[in-house]
C-alpha positions as MATLAB code, in Angstrom:
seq = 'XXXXXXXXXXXXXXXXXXXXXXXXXXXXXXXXXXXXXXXXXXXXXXXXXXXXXXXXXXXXXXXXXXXXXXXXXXXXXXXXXXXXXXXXXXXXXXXXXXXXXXXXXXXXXXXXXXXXXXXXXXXXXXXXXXXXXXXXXXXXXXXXXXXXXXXXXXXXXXXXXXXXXXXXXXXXXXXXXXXXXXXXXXX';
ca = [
       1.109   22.247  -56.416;
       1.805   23.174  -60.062;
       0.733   26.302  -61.828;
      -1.685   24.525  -63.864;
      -3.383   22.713  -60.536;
      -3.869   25.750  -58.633;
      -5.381   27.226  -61.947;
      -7.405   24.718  -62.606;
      -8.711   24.433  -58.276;
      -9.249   28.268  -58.447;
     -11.086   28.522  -61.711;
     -13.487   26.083  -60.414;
     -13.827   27.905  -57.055;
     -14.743   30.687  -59.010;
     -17.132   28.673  -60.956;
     -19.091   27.195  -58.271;
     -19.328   30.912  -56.860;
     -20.863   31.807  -59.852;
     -23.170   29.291  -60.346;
     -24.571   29.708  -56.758;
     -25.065   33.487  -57.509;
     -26.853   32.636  -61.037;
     -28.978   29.448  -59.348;
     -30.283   32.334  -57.112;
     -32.325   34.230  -60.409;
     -31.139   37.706  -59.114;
     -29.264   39.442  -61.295;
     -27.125   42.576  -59.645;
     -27.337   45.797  -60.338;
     -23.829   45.963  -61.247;
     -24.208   43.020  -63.358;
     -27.448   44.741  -65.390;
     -25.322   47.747  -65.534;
     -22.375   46.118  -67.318;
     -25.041   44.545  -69.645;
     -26.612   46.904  -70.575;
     -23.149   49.294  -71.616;
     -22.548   46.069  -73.639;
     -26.180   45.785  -75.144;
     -26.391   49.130  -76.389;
     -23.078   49.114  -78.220;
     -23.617   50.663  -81.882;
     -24.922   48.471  -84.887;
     -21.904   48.320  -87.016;
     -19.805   46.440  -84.200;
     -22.333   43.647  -84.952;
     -20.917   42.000  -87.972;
     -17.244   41.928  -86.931;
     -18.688   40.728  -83.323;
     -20.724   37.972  -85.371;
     -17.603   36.580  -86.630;
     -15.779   36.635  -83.212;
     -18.215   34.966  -81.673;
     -18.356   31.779  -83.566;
     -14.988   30.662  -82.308;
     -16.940   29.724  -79.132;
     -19.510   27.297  -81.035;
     -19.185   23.782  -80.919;
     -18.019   23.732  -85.379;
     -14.947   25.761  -83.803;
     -13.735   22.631  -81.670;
     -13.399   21.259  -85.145;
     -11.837   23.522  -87.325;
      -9.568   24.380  -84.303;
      -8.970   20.699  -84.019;
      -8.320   20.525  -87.991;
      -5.880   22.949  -87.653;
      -4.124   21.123  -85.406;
      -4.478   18.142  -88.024;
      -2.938   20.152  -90.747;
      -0.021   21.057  -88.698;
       0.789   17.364  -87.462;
       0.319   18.572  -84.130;
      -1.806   15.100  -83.129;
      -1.376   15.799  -79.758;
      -3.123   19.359  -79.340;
      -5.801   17.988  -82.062;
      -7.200   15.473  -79.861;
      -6.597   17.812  -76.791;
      -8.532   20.581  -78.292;
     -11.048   17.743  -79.588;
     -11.502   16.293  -76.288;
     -11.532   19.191  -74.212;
     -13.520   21.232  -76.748;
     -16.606   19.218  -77.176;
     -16.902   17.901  -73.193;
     -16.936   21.747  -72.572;
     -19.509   22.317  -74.911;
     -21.569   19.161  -73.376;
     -20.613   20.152  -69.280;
     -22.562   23.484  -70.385;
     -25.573   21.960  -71.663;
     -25.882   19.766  -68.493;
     -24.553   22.918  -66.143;
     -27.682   25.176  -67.482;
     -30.157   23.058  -66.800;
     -29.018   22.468  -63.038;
     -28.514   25.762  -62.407;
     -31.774   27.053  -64.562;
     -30.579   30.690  -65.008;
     -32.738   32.654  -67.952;
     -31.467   34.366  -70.446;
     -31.410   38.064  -70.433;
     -34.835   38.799  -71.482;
     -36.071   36.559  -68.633;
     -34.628   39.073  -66.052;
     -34.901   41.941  -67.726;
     -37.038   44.898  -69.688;
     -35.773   46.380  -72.698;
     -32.969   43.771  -74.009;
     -31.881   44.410  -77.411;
     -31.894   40.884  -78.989;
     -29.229   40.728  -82.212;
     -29.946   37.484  -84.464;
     -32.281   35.213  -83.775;
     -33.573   35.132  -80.371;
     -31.937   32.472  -78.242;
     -33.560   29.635  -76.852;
     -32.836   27.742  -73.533;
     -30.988   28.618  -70.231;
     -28.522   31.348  -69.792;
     -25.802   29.855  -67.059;
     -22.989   29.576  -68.392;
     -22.501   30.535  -71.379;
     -21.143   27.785  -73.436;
     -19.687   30.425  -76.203;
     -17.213   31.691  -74.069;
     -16.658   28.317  -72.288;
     -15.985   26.748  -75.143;
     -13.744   29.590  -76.063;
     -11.605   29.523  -73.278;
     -11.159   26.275  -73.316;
      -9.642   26.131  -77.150;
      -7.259   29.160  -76.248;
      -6.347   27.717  -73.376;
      -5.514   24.265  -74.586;
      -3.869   25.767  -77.381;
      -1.683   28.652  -76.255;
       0.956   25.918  -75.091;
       1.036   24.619  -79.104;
       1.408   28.692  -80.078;
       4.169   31.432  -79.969;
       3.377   34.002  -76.927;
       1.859   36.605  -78.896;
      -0.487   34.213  -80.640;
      -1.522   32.668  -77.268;
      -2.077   35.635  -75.960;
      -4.621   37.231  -79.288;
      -6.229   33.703  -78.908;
      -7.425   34.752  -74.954;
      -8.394   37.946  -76.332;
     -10.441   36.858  -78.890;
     -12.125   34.412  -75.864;
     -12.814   37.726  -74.109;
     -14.298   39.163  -77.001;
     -16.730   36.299  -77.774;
     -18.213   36.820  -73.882;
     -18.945   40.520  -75.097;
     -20.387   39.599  -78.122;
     -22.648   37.828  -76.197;
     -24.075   40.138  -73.746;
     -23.592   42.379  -77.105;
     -26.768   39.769  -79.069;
     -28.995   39.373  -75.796;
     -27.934   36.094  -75.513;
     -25.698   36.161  -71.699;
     -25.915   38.376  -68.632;
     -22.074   39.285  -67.117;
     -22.456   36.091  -64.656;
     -22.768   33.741  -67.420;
     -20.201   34.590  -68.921;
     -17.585   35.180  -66.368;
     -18.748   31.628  -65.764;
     -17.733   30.245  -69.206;
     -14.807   32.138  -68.272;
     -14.056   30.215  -65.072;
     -15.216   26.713  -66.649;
     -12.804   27.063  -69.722;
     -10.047   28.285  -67.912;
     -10.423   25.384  -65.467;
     -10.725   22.976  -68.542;
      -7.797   24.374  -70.368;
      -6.128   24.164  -67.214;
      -6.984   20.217  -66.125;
      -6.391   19.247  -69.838;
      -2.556   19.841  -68.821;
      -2.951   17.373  -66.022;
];
């Protein structure tokens, strides 16, 4: 089995895990812990978080795909494309099955950045989404680009628990779904 397969079977391993623990409403007290450290980070990381964070939304499969365009790179545009925007759909579909809440539903005393958000909280499409265009990418890239590109991904799940908007779970499960996208988009 290649590299890529037995990323792509384990991510999803870890995935299903995940979404059993989140289907279950219980959140952990390690997991409210590691929210909460994130939650109370200080105000001024919230603008440069802000920015992070939109390379998980569903306009970033675009520009990331335009980038691709630009640099006659057809192939990882309509990879990152593809891959981008059925992650971004598998999440809407994957919260409502699983019916998680959002932090505020679970617990007291959430500091909410931004707007409030609305809907379910498993996974979180953000870092799903930004996973998946690192991952798809980082093949197209040299190393040390590939590599800032998964950072950034990790830093766009923090951001998240940073606005309210994701308990740990959810994202370590837009974690495991992107990775197993990135992953199967190799296949």
């Amino acid at each position: 089995m290649t590299r890529r397969r037995v990323r792509a079977v384990a991510a999803t391993a870890v995935f299903i895990g995940l979404a059993e623990h989140a289907s279950r409403g219980r959140v952990s007290e390690l997991e409210e812990r590691v929210f909460r450290t994130v939650n109370a980070l200080p105000d001024w990381v919230n603008g440069p978080l802000w920015v992070v964070m939109q390379s998980g939304s569903l306009a970033a499969v675009g520009v990331a795909s335009g980038v691709a365009v630009a640099a006659k790179n057809r192939d990882a545009a309509l990879r990152l494309g593809i891959a981008g925007t059925a992650m971004w759909g598998f999440c809407k579909v994957v919260k409502h099955s699983i019916g998680r809440g959002r932090p505020g539903a679970h617990l007291d005393e959430v500091v909410i950045r931004g707007l409030p958000q609305s809907g379910l909280g498993f996974p979180s499409g953000h870092t799903a989404v930004a996973f998946t265009l690192a991952g798809v990418a980082a093949p197209y890239l040299p190393r040390e680009i590939a590599v800032g590109g998964l950072v950034g991904a990790g830093v766009v799940g923090i951001a998240r628990m940073y606005v309210g908007a994701h308990l740990p779970a959810d994202i370590a499960g837009g974690i495991a779904a992107g990775v197993a996208a990135a992953a199967a988009s190799r296949l």
